[in-house]
C-alpha positions as CSV (number, residue, x, y, z in Angstrom):
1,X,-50.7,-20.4,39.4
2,X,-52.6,-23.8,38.5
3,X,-52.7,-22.8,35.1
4,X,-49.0,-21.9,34.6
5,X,-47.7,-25.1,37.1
6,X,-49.7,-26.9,34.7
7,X,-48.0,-24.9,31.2
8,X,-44.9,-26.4,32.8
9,X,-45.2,-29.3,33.7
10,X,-43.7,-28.4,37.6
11,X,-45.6,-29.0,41.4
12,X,-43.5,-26.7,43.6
13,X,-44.5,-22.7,42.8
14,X,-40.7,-22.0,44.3
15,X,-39.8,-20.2,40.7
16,X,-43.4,-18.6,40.1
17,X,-44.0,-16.5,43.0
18,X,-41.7,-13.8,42.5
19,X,-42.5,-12.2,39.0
20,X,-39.2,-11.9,37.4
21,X,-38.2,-15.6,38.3
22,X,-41.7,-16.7,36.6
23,X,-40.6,-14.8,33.4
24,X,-37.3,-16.4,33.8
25,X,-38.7,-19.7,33.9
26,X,-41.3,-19.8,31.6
27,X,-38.4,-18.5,28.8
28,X,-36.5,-21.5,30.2
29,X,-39.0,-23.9,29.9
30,X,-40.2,-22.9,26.1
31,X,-36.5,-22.0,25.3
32,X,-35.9,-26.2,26.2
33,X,-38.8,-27.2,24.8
34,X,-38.0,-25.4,21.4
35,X,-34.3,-27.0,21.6
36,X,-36.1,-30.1,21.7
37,X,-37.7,-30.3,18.8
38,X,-35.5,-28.4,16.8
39,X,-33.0,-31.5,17.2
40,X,-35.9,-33.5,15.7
41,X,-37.2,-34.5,18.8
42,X,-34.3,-37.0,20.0
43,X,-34.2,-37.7,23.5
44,X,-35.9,-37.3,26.9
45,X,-38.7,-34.8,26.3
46,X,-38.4,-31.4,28.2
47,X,-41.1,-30.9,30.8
48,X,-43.7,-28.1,29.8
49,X,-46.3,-27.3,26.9
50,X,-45.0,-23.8,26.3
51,X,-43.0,-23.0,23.0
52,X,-41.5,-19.6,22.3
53,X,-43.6,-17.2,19.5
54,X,-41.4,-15.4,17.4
55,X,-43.3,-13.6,14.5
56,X,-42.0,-12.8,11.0
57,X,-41.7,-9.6,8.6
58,X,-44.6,-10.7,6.1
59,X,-43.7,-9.9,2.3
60,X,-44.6,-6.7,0.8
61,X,-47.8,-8.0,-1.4
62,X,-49.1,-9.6,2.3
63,X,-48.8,-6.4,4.4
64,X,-51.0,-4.3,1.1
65,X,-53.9,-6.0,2.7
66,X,-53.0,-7.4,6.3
67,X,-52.0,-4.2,7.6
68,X,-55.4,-2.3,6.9
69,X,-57.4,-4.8,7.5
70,X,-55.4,-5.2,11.1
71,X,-55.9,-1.4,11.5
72,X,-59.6,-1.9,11.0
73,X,-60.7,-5.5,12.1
74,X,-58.1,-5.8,15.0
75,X,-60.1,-4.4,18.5
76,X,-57.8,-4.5,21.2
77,X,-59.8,-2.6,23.5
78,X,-63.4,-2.9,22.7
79,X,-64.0,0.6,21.5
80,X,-65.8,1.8,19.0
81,X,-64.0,2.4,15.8
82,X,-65.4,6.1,16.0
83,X,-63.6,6.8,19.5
84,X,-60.4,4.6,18.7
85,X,-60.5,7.0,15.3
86,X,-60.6,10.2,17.8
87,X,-58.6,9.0,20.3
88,X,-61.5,9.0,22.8
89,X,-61.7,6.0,25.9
């Protein structure tokens, strides 16, 4: 809770105890800050250090090699790549 009252820049835990207000304000908060500087950073500064991730479609000649090597390299789990390879935990 320290961590996230911290990400956004807030004392009072009143929105973060119940999980689906937390999700709700942690989109608010990133959503604002994102607004922000999208406007080229004009105006009071939106409380918080959280900005939203959005990912994009990489181009063909990218995903030849990031997609295998992501298949290989990438270890989500920590198993071996013999038992992720046979489905094994």
């Amino acid at each position: 809770m320290a961590l996230l009252r911290e990400h956004l820049d807030v004392t009072d835990d009143r929105d973060l105890l119940d999980p689906d207000s937390r999700v709700r304000a942690v989109d608010r908060a990133a959503d604002a800050l994102q607004a922000w500087h999208e406007r080229g950073r004009r105006g009071a500064r939106p409380p918080g250090r959280l900005r939203p991730h959005r990912t994009r479609r990489l181009p063909w000649h990218q995903r030849l090699w990031a997609v295998p090597a992501y298949r290989v390299i990438y270890d989500p789990d920590g198993r071996a790549w013999r038992d992720r390879r046979a489905g094994h935990w």
